[in-house]
FIKOLZA-1660 file (N, C-alpha, C; in steps of 0.1 Angstrom, whole numbers, plus 5000, padded with zeros to 4 digits):
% residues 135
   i   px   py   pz ch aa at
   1 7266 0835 3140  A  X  N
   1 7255 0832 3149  A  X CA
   1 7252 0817 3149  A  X  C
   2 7259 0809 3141  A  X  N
   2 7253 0796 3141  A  X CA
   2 7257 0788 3151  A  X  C
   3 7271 0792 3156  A  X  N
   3 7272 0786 3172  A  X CA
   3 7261 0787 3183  A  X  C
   4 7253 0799 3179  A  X  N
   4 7242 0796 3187  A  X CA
   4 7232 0792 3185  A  X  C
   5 7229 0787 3176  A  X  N
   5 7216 0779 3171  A  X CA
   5 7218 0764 3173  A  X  C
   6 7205 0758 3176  A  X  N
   6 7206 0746 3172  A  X CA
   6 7194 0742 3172  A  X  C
   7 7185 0731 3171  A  X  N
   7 7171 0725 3160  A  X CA
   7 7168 0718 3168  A  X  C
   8 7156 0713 3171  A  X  N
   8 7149 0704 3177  A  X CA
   8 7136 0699 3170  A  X  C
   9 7132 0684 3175  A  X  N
   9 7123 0678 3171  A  X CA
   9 7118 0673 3182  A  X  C
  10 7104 0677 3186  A  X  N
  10 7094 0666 3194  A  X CA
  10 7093 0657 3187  A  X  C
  11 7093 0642 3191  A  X  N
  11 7092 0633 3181  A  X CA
  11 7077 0626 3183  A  X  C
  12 7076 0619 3173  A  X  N
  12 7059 0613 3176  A  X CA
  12 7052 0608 3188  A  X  C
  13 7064 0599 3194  A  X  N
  13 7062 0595 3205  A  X CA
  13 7056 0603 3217  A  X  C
  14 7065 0612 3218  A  X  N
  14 7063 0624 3226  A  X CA
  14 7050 0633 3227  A  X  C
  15 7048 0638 3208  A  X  N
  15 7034 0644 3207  A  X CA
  15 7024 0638 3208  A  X  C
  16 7019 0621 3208  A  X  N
  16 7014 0614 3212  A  X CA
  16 7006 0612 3228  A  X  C
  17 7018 0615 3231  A  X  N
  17 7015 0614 3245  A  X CA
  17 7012 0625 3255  A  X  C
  18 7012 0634 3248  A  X  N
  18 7010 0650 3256  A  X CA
  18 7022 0654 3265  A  X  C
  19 7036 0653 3256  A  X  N
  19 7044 0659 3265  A  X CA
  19 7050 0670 3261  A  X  C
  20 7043 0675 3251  A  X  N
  20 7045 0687 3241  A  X CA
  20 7053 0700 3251  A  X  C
  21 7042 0701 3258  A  X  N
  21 7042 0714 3268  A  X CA
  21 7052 0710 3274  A  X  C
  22 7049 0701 3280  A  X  N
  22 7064 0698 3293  A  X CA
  22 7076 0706 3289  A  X  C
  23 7081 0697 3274  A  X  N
  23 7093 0693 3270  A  X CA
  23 7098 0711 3264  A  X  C
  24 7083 0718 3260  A  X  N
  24 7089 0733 3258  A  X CA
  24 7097 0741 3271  A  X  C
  25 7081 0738 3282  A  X  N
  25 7086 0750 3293  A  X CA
  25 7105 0745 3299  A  X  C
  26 7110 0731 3297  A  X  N
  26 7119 0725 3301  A  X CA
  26 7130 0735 3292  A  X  C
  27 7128 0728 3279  A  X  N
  27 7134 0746 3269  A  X CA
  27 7137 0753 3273  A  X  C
  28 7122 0763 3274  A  X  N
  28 7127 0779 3279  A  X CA
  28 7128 0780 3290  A  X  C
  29 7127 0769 3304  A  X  N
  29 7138 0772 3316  A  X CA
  29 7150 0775 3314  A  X  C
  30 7156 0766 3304  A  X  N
  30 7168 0758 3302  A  X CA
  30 7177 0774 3294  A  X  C
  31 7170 0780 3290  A  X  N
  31 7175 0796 3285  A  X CA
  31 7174 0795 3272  A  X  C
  32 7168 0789 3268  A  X  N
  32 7167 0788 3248  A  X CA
  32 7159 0800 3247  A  X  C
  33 7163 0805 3234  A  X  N
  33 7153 0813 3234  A  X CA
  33 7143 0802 3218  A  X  C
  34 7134 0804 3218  A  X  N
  34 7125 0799 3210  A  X CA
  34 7124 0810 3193  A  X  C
  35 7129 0808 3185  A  X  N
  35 7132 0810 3171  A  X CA
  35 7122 0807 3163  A  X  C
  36 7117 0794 3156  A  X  N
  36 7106 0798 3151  A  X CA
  36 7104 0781 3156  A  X  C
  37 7087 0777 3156  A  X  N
  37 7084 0763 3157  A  X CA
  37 7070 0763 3150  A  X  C
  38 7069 0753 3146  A  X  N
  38 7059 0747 3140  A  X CA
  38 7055 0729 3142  A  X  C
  39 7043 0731 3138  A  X  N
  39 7038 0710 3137  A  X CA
  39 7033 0706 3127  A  X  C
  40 7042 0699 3126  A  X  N
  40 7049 0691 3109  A  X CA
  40 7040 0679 3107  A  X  C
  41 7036 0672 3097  A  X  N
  41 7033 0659 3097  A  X CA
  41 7038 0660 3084  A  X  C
  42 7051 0645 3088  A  X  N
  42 7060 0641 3079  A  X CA
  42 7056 0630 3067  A  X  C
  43 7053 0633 3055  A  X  N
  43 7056 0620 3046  A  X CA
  43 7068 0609 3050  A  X  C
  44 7065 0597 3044  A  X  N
  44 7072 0591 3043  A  X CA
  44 7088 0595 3036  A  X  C
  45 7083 0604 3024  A  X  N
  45 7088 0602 3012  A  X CA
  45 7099 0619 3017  A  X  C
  46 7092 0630 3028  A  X  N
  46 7100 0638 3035  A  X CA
  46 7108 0638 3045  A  X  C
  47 7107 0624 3052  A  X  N
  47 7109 0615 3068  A  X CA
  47 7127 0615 3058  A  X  C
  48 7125 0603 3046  A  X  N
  48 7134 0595 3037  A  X CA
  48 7148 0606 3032  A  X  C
  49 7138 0616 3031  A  X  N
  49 7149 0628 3025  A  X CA
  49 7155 0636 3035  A  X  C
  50 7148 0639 3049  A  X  N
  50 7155 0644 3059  A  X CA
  50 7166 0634 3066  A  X  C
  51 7167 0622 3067  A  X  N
  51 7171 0612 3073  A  X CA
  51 7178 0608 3066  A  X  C
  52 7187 0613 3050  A  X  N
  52 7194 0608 3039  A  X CA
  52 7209 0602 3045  A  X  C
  53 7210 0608 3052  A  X  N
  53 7225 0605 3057  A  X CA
  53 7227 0596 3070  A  X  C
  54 7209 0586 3071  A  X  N
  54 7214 0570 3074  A  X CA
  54 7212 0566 3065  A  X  C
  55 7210 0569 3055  A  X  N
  55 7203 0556 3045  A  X CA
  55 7210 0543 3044  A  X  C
  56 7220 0544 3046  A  X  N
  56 7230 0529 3048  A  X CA
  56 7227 0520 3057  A  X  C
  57 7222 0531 3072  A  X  N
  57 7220 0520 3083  A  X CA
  57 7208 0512 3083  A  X  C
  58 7211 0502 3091  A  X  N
  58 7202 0491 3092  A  X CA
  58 7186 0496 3099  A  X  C
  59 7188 0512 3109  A  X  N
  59 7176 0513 3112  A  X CA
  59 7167 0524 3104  A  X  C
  60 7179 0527 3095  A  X  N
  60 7168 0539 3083  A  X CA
  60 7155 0542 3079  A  X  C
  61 7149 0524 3074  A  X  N
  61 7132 0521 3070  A  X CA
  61 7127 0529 3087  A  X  C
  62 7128 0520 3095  A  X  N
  62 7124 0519 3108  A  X CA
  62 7124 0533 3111  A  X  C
  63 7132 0543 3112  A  X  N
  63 7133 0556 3118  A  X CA
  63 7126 0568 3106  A  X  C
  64 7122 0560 3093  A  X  N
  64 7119 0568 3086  A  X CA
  64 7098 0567 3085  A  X  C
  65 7099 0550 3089  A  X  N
  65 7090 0553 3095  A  X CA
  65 7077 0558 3105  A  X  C
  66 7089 0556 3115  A  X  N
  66 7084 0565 3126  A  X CA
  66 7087 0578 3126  A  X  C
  67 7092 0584 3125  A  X  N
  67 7092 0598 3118  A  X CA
  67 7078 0602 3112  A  X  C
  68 7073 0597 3105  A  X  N
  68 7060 0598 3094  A  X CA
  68 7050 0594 3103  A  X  C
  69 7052 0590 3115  A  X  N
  69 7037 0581 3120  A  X CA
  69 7027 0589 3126  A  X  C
  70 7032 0598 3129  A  X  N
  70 7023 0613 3136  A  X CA
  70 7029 0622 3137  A  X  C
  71 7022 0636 3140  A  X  N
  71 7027 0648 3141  A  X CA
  71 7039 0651 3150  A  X  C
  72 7050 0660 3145  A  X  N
  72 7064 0662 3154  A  X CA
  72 7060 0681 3155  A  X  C
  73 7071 0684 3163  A  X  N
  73 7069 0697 3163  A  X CA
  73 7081 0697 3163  A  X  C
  74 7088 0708 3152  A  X  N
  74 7102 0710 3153  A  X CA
  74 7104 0728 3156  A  X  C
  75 7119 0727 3160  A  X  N
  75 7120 0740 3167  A  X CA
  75 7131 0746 3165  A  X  C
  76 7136 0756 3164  A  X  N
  76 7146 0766 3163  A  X CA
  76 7153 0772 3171  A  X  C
  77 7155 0771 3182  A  X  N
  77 7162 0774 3191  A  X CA
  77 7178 0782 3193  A  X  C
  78 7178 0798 3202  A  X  N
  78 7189 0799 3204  A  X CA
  78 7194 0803 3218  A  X  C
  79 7206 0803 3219  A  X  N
  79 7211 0802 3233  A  X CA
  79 7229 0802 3228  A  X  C
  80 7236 0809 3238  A  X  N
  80 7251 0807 3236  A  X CA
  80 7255 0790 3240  A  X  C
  81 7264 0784 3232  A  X  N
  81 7269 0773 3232  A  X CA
  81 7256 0763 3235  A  X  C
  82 7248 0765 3224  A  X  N
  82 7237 0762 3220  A  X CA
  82 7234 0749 3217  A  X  C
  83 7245 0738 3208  A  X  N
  83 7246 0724 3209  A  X CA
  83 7250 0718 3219  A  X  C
  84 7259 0719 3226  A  X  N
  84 7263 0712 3237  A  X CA
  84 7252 0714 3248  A  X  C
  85 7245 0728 3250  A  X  N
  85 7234 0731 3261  A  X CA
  85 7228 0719 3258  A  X  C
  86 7219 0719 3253  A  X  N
  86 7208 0714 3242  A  X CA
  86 7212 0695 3244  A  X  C
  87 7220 0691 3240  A  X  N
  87 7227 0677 3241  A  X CA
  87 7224 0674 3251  A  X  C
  88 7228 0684 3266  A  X  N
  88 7231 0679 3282  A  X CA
  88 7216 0681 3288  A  X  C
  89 7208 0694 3281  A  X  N
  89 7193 0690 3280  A  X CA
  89 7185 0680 3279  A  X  C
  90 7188 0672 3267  A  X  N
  90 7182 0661 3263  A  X CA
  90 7182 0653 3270  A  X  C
  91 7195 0651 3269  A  X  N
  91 7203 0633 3276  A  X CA
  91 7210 0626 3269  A  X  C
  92 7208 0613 3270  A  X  N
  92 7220 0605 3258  A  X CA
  92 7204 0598 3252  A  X  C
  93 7211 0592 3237  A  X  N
  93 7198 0588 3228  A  X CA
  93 7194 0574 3237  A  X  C
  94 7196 0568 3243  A  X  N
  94 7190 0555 3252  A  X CA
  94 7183 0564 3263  A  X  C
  95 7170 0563 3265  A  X  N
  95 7174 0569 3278  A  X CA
  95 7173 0562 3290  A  X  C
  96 7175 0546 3291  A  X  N
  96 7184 0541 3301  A  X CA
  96 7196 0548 3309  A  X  C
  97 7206 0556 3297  A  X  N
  97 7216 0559 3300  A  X CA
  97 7213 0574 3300  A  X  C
  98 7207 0581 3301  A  X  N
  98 7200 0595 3305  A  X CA
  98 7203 0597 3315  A  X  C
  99 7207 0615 3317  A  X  N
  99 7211 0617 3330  A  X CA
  99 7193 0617 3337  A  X  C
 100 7195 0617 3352  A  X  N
 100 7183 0617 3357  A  X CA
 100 7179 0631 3352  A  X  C
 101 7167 0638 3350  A  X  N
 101 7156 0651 3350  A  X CA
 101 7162 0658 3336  A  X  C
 102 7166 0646 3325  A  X  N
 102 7166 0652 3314  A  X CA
 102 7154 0650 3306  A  X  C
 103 7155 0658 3294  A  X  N
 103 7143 0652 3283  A  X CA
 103 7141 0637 3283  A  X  C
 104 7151 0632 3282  A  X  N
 104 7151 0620 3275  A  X CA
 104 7146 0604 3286  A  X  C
 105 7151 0613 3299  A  X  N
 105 7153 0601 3310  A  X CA
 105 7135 0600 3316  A  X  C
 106 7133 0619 3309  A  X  N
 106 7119 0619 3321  A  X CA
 106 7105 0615 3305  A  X  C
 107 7106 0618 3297  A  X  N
 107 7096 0612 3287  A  X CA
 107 7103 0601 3271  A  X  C
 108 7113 0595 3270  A  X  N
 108 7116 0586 3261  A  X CA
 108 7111 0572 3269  A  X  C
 109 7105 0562 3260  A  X  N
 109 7104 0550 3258  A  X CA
 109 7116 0542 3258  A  X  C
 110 7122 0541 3247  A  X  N
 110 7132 0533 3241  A  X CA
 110 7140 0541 3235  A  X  C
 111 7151 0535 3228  A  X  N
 111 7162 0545 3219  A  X CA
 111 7158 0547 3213  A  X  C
 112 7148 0541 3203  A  X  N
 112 7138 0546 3189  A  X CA
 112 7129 0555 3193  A  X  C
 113 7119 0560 3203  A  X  N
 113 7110 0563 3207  A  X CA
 113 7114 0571 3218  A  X  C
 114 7123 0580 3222  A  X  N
 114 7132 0588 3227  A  X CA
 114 7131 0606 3227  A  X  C
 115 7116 0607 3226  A  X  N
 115 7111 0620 3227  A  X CA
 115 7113 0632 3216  A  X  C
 116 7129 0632 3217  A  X  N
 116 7135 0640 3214  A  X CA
 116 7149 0647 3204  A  X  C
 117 7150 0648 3191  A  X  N
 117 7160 0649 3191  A  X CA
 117 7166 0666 3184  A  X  C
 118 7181 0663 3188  A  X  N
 118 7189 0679 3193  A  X CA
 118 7200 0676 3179  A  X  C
 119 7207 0687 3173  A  X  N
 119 7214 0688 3160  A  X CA
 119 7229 0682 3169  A  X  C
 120 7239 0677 3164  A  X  N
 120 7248 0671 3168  A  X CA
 120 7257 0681 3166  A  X  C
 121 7258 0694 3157  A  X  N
 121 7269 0704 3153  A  X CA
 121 7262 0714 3151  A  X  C
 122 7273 0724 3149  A  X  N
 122 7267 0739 3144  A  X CA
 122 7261 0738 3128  A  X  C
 123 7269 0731 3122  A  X  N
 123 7266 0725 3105  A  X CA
 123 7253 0719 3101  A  X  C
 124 7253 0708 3114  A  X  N
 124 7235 0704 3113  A  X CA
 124 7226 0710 3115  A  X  C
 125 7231 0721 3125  A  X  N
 125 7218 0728 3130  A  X CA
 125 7211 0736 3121  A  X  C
 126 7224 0744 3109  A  X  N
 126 7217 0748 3103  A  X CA
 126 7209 0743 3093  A  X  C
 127 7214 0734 3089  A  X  N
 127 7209 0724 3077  A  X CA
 127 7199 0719 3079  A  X  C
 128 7192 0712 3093  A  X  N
 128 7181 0712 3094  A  X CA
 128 7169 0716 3100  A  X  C
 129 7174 0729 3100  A  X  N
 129 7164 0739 3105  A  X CA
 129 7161 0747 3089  A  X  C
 130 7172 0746 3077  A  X  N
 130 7164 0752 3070  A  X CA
 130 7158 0742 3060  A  X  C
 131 7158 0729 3066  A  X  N
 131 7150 0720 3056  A  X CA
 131 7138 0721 3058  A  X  C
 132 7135 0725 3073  A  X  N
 132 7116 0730 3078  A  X CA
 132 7118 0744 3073  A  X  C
 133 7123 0749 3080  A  X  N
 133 7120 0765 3078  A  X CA
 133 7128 0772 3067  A  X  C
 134 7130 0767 3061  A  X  N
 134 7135 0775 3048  A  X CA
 134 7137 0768 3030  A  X  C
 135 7116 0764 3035  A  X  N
 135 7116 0759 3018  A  X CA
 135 7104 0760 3021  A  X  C
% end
């Protein structure tokens, strides 16, 4: 089943700005089925531990703190060929370079500030879906 799962994050930016709703009904147009979701507000110190595998990069502090700056809503999502859907949903992480009437093109800011983010593999998906939902 894990081919069909994949994770999502409203990110601060996003729930800030009231595009909560949008970016769901976009979702379950989109054929996701909705799994389990909840609204998170991240520590610093939870942001630091979910995000372990930039810790090298130069934007880690930065991403770990925005992460932590307000409430996200993360989500569970399934659907056949579930990451790739999900990916061409979003858009690309600039959303300069966003297809037009994706997540990313119609509510991201900047690359940092980019609404939205989707699991990159079947492996992540699960891993971080069960770092919210399964602890």
């Amino acid at each position: 089943m894990s081919e069909n799962l994949t994770f999502a994050i409203i990110k601060p930016d996003a729930f800030k700005s009231e595009h909560s709703g949008s970016i769901i009904k976009m979702i379950e147009k989109a054929e996701f089925k909705l799994l389990e979701m909840k609204l998170v507000s991240l520590t610093k110190e939870k942001a630091s531990e979910f995000y372990k595998i930039h810790k090298e990069k130069p934007f880690y502090d930065r991403l770990c703190d925005y992460m932590s700056s307000g409430p996200i809503i993360v989500m569970k999502l399934s659907k056949n060929n579930a990451i790739e859907d999900f990916r061409k949903l979003i858009g690309s992480t600039n959303p300069q370079d966003a297809a037009k009437g994706t997540i990313r093109n119609l509510f991201a800011t900047s690359i940092e500030a980019n609404a939205i983010h989707g699991s990159d593999s079947n492996e992540n998906a699960v891993i971080e879906s069960d770092f919210f939902f399964n602890t």
